[in-house]
The first five atom37 places (N, CA, C, CB, O) and aatype in JSON, in Angstrom:
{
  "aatype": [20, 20, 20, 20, 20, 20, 20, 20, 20, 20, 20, 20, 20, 20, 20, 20, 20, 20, 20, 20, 20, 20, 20, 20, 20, 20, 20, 20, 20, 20, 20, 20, 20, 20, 20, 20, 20, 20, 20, 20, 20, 20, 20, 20, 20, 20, 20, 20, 20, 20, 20, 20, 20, 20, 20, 20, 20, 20, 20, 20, 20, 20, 20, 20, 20, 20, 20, 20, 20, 20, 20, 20, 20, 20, 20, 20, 20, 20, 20, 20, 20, 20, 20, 20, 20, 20, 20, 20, 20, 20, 20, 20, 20, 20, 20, 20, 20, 20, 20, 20, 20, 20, 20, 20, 20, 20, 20, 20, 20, 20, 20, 20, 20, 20, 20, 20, 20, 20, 20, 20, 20],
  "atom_mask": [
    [1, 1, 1, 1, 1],
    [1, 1, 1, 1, 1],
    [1, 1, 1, 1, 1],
    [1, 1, 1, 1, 1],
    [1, 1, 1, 1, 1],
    [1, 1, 1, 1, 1],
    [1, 1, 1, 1, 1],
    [1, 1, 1, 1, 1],
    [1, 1, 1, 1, 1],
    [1, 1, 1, 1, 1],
    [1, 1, 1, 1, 1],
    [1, 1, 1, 1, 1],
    [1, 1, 1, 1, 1],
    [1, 1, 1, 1, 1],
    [1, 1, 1, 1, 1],
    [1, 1, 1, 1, 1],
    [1, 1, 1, 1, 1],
    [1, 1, 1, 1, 1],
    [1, 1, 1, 1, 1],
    [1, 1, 1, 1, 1],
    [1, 1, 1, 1, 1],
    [1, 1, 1, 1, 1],
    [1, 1, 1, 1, 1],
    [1, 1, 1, 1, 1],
    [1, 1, 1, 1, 1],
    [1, 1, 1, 1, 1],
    [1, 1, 1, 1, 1],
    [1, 1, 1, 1, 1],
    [1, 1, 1, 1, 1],
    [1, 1, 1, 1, 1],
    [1, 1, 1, 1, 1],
    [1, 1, 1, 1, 1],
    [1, 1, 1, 1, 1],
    [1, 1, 1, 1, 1],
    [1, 1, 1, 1, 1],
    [1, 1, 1, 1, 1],
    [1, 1, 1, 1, 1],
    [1, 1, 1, 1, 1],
    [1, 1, 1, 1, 1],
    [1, 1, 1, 1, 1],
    [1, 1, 1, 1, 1],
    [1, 1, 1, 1, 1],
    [1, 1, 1, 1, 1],
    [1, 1, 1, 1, 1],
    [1, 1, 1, 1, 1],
    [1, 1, 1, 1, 1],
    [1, 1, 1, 1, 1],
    [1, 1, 1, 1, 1],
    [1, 1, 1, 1, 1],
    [1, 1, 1, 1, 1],
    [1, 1, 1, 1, 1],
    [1, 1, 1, 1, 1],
    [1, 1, 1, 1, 1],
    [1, 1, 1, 1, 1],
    [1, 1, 1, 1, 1],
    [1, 1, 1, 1, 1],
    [1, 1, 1, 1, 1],
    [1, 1, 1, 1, 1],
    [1, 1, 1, 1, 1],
    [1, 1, 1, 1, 1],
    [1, 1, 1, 1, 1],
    [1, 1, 1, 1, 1],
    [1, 1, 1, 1, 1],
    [1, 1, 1, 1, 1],
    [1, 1, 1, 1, 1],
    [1, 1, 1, 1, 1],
    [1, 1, 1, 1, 1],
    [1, 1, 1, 1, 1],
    [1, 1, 1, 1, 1],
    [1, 1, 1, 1, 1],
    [1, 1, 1, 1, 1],
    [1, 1, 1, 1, 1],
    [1, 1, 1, 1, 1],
    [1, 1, 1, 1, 1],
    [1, 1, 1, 1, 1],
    [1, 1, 1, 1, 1],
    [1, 1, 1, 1, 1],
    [1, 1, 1, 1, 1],
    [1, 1, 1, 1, 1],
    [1, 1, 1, 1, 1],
    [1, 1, 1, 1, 1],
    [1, 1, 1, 1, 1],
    [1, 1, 1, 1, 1],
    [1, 1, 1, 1, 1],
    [1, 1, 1, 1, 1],
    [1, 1, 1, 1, 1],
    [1, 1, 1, 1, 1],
    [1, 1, 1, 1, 1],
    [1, 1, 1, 1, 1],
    [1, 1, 1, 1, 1],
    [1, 1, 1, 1, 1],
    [1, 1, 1, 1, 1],
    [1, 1, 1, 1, 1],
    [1, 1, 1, 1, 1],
    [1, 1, 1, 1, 1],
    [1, 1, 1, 1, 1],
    [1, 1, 1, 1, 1],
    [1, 1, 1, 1, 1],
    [1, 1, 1, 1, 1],
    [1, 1, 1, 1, 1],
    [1, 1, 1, 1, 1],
    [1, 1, 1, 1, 1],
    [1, 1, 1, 1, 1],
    [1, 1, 1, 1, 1],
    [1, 1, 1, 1, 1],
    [1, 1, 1, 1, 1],
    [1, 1, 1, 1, 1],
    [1, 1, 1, 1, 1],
    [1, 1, 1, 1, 1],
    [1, 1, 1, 1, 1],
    [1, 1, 1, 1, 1],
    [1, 1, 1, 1, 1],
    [1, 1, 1, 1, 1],
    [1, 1, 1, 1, 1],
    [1, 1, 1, 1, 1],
    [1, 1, 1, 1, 1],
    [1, 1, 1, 1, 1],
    [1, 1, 1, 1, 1],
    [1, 1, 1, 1, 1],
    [1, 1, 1, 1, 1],
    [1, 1, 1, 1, 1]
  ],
  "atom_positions": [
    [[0.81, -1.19, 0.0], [0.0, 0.0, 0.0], [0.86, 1.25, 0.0], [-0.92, 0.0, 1.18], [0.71, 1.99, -0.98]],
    [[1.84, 1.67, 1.06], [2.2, 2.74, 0.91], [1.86, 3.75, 1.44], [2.16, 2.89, 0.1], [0.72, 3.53, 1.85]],
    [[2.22, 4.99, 1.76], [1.94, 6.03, 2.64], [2.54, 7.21, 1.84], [2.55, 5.8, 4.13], [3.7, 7.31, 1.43]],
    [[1.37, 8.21, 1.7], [2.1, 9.85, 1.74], [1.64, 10.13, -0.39], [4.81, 9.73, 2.37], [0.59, 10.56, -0.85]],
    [[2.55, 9.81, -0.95], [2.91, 10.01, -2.41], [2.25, 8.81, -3.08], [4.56, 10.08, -2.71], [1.33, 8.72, -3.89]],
    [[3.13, 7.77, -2.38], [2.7, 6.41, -3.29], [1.7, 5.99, -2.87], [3.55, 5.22, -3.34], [1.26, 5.21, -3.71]],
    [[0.83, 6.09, -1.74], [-0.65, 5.87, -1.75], [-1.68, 6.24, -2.15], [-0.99, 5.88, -1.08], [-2.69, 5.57, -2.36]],
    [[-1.45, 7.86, -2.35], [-2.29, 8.59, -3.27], [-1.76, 8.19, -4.52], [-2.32, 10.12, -3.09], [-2.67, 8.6, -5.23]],
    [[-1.03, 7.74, -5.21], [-0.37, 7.32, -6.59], [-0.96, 5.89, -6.7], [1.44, 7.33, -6.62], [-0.37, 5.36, -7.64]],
    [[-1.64, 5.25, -6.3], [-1.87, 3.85, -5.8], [-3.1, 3.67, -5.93], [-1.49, 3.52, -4.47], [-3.58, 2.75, -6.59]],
    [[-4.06, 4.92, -5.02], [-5.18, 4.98, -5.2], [-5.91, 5.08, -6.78], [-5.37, 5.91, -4.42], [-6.85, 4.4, -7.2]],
    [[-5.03, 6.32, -7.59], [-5.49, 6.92, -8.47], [-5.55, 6.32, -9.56], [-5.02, 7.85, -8.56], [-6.06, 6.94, -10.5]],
    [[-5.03, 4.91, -9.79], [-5.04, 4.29, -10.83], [-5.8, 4.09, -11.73], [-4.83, 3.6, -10.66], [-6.68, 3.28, -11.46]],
    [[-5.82, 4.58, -12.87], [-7.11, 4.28, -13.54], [-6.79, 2.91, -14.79], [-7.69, 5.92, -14.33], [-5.86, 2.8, -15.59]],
    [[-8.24, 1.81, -14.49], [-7.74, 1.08, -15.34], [-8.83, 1.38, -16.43], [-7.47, -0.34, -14.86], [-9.79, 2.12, -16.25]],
    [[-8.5, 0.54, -17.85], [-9.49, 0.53, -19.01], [-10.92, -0.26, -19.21], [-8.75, 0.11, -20.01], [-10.82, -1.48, -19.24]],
    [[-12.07, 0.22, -19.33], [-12.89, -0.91, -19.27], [-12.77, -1.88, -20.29], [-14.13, -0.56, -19.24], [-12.04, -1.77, -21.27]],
    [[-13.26, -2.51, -20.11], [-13.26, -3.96, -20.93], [-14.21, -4.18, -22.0], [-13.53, -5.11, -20.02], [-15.28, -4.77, -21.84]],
    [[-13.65, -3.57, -23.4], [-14.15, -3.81, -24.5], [-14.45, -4.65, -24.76], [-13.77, -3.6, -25.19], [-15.62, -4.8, -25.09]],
    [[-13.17, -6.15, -24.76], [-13.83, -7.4, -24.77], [-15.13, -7.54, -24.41], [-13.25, -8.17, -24.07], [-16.09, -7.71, -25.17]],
    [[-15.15, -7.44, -23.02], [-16.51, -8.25, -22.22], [-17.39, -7.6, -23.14], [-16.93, -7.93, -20.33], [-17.92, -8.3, -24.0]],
    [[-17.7, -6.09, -23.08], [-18.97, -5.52, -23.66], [-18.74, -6.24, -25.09], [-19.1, -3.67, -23.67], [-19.94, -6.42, -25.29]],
    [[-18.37, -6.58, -25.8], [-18.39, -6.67, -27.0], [-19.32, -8.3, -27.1], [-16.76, -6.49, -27.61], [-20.29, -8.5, -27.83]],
    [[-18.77, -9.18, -26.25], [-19.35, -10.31, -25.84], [-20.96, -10.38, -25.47], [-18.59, -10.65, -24.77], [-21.88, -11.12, -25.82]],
    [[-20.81, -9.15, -24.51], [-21.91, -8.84, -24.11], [-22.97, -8.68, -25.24], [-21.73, -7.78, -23.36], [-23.86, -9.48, -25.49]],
    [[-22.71, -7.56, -25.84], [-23.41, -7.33, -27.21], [-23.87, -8.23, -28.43], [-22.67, -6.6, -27.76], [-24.82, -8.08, -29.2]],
    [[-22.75, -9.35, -28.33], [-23.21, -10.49, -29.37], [-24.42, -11.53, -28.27], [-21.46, -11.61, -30.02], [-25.35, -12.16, -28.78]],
    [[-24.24, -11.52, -27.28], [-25.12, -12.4, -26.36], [-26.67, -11.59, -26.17], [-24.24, -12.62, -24.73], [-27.8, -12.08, -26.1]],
    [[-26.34, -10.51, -26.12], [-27.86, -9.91, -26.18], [-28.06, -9.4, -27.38], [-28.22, -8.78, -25.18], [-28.78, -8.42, -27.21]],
    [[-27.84, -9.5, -28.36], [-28.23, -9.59, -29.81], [-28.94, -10.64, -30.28], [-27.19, -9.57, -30.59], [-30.0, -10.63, -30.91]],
    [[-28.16, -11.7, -29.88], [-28.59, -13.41, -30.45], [-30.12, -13.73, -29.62], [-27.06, -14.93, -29.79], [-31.14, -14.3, -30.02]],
    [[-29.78, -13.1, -28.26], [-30.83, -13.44, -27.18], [-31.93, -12.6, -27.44], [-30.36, -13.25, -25.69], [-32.92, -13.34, -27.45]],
    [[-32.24, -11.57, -27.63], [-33.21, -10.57, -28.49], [-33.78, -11.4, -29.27], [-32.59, -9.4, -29.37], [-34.94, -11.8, -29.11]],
    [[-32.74, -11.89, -30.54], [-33.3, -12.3, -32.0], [-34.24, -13.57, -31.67], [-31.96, -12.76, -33.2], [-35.33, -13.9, -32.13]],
    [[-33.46, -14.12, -30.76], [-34.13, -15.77, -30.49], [-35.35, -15.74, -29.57], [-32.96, -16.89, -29.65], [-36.03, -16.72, -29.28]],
    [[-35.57, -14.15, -29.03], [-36.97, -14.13, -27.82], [-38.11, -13.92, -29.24], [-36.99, -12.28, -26.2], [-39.19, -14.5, -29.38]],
    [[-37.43, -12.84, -30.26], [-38.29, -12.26, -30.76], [-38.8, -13.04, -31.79], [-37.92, -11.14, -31.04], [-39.69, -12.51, -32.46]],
    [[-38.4, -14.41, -32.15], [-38.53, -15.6, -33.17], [-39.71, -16.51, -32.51], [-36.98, -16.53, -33.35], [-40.66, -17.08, -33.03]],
    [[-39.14, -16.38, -30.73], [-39.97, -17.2, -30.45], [-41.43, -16.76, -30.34], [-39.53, -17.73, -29.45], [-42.38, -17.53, -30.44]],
    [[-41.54, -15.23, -30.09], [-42.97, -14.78, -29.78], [-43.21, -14.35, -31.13], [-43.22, -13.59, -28.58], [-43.71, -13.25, -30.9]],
    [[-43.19, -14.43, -31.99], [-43.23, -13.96, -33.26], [-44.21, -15.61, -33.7], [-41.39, -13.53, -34.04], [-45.38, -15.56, -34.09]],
    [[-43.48, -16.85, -33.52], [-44.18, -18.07, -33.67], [-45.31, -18.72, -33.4], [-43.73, -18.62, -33.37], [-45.96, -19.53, -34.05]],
    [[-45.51, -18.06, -31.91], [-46.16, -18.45, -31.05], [-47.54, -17.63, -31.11], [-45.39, -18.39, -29.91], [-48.42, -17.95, -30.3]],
    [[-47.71, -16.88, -31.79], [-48.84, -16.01, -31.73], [-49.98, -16.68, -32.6], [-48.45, -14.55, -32.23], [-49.65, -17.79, -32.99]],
    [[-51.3, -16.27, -33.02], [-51.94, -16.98, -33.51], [-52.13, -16.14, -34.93], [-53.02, -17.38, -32.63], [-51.9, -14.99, -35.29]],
    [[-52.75, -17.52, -35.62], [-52.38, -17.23, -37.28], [-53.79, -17.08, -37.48], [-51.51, -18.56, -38.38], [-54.49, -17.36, -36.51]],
    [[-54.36, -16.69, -38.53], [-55.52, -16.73, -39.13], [-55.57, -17.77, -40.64], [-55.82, -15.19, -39.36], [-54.51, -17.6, -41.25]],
    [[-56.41, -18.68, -41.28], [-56.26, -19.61, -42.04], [-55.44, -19.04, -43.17], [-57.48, -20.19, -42.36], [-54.57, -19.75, -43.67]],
    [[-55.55, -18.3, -43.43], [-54.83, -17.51, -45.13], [-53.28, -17.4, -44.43], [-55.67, -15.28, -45.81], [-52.42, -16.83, -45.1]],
    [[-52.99, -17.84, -43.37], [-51.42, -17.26, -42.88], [-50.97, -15.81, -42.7], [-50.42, -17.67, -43.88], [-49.89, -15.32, -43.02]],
    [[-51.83, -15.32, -42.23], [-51.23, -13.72, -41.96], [-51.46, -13.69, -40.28], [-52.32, -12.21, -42.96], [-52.58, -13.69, -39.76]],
    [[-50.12, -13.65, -39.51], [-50.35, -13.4, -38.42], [-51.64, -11.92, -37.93], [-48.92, -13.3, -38.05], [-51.95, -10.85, -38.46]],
    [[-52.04, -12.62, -36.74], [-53.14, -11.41, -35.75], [-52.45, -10.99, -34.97], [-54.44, -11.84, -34.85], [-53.21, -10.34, -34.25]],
    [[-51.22, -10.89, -34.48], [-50.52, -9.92, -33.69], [-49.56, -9.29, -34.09], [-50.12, -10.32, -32.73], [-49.34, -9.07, -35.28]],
    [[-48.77, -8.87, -33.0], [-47.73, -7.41, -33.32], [-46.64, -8.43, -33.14], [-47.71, -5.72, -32.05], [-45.61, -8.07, -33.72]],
    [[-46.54, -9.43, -32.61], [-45.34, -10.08, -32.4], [-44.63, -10.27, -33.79], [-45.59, -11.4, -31.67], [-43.4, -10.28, -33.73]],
    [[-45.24, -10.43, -35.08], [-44.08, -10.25, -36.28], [-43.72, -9.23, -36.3], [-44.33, -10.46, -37.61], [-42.49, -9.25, -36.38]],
    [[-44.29, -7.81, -36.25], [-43.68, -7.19, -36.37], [-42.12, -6.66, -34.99], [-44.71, -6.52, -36.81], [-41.04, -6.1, -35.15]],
    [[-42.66, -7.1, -34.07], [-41.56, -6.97, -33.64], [-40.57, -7.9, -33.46], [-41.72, -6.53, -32.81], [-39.49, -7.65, -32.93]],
    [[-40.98, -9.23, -34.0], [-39.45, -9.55, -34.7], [-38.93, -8.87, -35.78], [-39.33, -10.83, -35.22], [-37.72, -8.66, -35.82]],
    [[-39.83, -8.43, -36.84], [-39.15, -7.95, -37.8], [-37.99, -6.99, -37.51], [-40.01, -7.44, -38.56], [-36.83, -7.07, -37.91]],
    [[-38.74, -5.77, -36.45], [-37.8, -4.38, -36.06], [-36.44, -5.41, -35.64], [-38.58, -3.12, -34.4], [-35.36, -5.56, -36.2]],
    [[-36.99, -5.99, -34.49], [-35.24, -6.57, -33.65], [-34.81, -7.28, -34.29], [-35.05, -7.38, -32.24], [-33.61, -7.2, -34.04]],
    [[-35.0, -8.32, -35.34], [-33.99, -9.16, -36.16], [-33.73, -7.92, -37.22], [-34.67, -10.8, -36.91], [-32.67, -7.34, -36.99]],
    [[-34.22, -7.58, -37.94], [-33.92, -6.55, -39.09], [-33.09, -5.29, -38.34], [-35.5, -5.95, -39.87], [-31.97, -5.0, -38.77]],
    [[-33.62, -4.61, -37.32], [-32.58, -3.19, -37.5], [-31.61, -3.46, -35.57], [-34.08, -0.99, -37.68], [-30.42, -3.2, -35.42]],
    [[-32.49, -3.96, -34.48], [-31.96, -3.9, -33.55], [-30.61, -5.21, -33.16], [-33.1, -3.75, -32.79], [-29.82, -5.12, -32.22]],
    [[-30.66, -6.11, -33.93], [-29.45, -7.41, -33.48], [-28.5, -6.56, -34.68], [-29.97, -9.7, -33.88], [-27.39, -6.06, -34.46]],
    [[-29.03, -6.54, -35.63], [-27.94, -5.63, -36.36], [-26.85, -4.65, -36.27], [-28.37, -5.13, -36.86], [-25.68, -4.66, -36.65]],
    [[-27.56, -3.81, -35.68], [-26.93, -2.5, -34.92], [-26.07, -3.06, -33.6], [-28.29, -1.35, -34.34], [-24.85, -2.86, -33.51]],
    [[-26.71, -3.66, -32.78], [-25.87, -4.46, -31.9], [-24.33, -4.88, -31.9], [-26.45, -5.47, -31.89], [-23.29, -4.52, -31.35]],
    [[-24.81, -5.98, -32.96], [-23.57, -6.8, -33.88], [-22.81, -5.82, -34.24], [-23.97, -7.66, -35.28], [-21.65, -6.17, -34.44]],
    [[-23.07, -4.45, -34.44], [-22.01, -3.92, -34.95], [-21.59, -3.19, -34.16], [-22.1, -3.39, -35.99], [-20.45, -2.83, -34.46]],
    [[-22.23, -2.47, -32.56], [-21.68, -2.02, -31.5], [-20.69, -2.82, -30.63], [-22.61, -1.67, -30.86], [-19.92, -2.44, -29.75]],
    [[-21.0, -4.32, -31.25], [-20.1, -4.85, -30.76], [-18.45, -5.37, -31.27], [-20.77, -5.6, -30.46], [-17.44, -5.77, -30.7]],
    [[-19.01, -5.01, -33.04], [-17.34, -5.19, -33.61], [-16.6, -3.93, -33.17], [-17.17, -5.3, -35.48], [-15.44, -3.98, -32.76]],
    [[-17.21, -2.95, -33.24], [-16.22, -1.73, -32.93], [-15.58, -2.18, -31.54], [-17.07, -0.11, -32.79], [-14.42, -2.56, -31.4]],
    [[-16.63, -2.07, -30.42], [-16.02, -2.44, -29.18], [-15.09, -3.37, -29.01], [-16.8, -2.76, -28.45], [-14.33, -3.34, -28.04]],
    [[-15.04, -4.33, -29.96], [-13.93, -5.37, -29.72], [-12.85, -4.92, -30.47], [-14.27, -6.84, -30.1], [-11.7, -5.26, -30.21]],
    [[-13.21, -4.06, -31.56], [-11.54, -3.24, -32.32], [-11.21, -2.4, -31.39], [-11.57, -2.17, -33.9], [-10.06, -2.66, -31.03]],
    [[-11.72, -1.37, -30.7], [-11.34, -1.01, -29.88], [-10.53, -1.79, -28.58], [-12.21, -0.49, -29.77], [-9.49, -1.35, -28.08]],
    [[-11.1, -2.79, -28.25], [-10.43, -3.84, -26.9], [-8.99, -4.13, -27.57], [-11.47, -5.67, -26.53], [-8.03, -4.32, -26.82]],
    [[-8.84, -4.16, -28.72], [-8.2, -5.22, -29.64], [-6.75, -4.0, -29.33], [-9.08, -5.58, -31.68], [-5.59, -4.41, -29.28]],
    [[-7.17, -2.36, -29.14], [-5.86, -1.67, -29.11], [-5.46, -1.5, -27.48], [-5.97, -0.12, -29.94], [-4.42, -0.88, -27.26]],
    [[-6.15, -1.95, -26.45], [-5.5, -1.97, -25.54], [-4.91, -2.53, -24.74], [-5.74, -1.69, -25.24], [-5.22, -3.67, -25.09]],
    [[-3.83, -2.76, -23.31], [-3.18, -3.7, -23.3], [-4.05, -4.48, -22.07], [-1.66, -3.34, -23.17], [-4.65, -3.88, -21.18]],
    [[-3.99, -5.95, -22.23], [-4.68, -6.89, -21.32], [-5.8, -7.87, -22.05], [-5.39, -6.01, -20.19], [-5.53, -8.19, -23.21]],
    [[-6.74, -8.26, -21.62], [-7.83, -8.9, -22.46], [-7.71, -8.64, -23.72], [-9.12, -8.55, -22.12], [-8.22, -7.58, -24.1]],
    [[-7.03, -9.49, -24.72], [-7.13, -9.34, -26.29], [-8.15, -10.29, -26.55], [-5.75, -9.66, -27.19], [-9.21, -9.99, -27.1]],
    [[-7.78, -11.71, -26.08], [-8.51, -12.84, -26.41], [-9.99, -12.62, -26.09], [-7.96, -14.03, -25.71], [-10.76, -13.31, -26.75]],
    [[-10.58, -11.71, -25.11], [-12.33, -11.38, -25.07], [-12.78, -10.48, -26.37], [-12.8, -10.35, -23.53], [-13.86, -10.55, -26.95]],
    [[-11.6, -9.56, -26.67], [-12.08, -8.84, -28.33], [-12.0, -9.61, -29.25], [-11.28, -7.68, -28.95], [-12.95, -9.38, -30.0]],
    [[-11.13, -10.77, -29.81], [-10.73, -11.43, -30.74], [-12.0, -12.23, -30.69], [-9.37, -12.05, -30.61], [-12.52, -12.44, -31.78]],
    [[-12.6, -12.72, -29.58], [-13.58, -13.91, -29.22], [-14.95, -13.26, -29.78], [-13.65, -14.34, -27.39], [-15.87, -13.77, -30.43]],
    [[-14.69, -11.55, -29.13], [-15.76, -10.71, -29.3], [-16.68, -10.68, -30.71], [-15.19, -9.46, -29.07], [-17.87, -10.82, -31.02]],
    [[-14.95, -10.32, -31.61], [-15.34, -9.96, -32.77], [-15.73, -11.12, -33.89], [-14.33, -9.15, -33.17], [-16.54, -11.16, -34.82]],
    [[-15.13, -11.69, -33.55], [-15.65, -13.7, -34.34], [-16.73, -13.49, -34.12], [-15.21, -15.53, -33.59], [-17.42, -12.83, -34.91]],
    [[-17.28, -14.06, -32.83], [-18.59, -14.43, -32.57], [-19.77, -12.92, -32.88], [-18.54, -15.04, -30.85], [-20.92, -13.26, -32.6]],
    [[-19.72, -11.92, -33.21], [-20.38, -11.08, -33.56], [-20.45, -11.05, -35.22], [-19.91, -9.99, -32.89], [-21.5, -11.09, -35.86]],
    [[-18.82, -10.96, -35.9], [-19.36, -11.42, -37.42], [-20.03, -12.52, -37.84], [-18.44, -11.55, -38.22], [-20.82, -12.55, -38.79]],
    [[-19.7, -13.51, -37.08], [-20.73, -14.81, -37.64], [-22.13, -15.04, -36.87], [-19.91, -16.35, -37.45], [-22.71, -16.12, -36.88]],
    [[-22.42, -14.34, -36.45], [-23.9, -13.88, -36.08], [-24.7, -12.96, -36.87], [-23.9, -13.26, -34.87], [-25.9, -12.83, -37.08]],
    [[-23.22, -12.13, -37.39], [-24.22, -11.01, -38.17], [-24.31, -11.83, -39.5], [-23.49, -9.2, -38.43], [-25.42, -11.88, -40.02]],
    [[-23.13, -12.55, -40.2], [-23.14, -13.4, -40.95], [-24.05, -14.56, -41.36], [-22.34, -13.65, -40.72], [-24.34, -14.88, -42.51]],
    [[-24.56, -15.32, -39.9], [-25.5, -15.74, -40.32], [-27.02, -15.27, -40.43], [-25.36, -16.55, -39.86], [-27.77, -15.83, -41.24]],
    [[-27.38, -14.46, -39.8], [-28.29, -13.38, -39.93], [-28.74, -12.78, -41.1], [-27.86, -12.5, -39.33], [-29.93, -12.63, -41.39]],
    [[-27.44, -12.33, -42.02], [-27.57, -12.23, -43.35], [-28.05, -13.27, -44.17], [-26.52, -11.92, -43.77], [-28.83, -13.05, -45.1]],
    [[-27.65, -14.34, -43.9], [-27.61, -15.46, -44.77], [-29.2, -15.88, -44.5], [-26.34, -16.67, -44.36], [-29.77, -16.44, -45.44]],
    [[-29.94, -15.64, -43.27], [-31.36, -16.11, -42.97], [-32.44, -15.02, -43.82], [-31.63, -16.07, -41.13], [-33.46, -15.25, -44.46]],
    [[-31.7, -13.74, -43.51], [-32.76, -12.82, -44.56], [-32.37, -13.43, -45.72], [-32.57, -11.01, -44.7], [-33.35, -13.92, -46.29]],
    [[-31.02, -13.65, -46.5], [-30.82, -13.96, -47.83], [-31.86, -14.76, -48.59], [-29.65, -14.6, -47.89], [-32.52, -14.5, -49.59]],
    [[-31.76, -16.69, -47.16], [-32.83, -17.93, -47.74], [-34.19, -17.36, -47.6], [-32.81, -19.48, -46.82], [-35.09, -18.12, -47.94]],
    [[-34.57, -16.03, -47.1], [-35.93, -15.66, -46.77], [-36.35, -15.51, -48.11], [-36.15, -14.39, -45.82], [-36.98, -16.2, -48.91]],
    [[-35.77, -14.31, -48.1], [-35.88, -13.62, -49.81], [-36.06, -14.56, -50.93], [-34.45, -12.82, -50.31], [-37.04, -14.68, -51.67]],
    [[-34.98, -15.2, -50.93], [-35.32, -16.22, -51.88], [-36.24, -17.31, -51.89], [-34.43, -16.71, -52.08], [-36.88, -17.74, -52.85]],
    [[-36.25, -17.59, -51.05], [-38.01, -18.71, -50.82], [-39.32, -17.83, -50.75], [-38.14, -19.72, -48.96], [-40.45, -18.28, -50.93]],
    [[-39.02, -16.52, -50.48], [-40.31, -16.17, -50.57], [-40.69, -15.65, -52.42], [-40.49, -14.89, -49.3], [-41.83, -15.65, -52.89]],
    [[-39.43, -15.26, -53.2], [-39.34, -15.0, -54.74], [-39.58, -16.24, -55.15], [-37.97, -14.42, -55.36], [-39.68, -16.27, -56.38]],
    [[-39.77, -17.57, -54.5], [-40.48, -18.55, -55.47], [-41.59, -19.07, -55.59], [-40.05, -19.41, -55.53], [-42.04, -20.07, -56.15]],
    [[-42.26, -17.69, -54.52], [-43.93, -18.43, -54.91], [-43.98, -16.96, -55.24], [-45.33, -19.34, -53.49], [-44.7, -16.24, -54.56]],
    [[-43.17, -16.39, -56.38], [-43.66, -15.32, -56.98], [-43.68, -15.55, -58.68], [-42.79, -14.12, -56.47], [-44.1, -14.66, -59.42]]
  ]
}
């Protein structure tokens, strides 16, 4: 600990927060969003012609379409950012994987959407 100079020098330390974690964070409540909002989106009731009676598509639509999106990408920055400071690299590196291939596959689910839905056109 120290006394006088080096305790107040001791105290004052400031460390960096942890880009990693948030970045982790961000891909885990992105995925976890997308997967609440899939499930209540399913679960609601249909009418015979298939057009959902509730709001639950649409709010999967908003959170898979604009809110896991935006996420995914608050979370690559945060992990480029983690990625320049010194300590936890491996939580940004982990960060940023697991956020592109979320957003990656994400893309790829609107992609098979699009296209299965252009073949009953």
């Amino acid at each position: 600990m120290g006394w006088g100079r080096a305790k107040l020098a001791a105290d004052t330390v400031r460390t960096s927060p942890p880009f990693g974690a948030w970045s982790l964070i961000c891909a885990g409540v992105a995925f976890g969003s997308a997967l609440l909002s899939l499930w209540v989106a399913t679960s609601v009731t249909v009418e015979p012609d298939g057009t959902p009676t509730d709001a639950g598509f649409g709010v999967f639509l908003i959170v898979f379409l604009i809110a896991a999106p935006i996420l995914h990408v608050v979370g690559i920055v945060l992990g480029a950012i983690g990625l320049t400071r010194v300590g936890a690299r491996a939580s940004s590196v982990i960060g940023i994987v697991l956020n592109l291939a979320l957003l990656g596959v994400g893309i790829l689910l609107v992609w098979a959407g699009l296209k299965g839905a252009a073949a009953f056109t």
